[in-house]
C-alpha positions in Angstrom: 84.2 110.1 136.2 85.3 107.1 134.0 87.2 104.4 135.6 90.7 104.3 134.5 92.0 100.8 132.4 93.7 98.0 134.3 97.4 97.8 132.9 96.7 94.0 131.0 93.6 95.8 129.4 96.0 99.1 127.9 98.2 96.5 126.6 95.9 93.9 125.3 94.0 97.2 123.9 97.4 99.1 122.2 98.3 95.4 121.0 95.0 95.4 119.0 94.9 99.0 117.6 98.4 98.2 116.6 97.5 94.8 114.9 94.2 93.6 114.5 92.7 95.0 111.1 88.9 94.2 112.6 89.0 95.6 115.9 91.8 98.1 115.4 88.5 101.5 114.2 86.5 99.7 117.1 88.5 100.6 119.4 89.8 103.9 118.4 86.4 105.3 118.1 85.3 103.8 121.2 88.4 104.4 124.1 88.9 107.9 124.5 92.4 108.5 125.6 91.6 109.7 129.5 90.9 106.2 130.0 94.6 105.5 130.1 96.0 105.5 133.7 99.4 106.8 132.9 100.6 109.9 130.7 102.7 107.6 129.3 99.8 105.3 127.9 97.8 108.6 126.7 100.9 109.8 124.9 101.5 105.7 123.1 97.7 105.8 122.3 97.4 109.2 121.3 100.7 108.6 119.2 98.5 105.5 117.9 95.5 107.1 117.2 96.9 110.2 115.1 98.7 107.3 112.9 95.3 105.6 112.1 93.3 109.0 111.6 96.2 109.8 109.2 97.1 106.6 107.6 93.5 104.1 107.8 95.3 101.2 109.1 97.1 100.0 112.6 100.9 101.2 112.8 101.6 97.2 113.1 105.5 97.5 113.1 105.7 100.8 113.1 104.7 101.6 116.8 108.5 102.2 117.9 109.2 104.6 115.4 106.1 106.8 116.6 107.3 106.9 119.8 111.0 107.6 118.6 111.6 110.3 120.7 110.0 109.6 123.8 112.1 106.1 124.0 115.0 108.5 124.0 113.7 110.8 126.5 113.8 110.5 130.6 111.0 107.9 130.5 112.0 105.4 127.9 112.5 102.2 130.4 108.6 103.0 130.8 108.0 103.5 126.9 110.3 100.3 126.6 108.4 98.2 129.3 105.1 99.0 127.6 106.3 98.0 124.0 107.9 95.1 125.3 104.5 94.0 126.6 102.7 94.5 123.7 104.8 92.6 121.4 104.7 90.0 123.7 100.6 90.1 123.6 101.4 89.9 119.9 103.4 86.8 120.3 106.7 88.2 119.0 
């Protein structure tokens, strides 16, 4: 069994499929989902990952609005902690 990803690595990972253009197809076809510790990181990559298979390109800014109904759900402080992180990785 794979070990799972350290929480600095999910967020310095969702932080480049969501804005580096080189690493961003790397990555996706590379990190299967069930390397994600926490439901709530396979349901943000998986969120990501159907975005790039449909569109070709990271969600950059648009990361919040794929996840529009799970930051209104029961577990949107977690949803909220994890974007917040990532934008912070970003530098925003």
């Amino acid at each position: 069994m794979a070990e799972k990803l350290a929480g600095s690595q999910q967020e310095n990972l969702l932080t480049l499929l969501c804005w580096s253009d080189t690493a961003f197809n790397l990555i996706r076809n590379a990190v299967p989902p069930n390397l994600f510790s926490t439901g709530i990181y396979r349901d943000i990559i998986t969120a990501i990952y159907a975005y790039i298979d449909q569109f070709h390109v990271p969600p950059r800014d648009h990361l919040a609005d794929l996840l529009e109904d799970e930051l209104h759900g029961k577990d949107a402080e977690l949803y909220k902690t994890i974007l917040h992180a990532v934008d912070k990785i970003k530098g925003g």
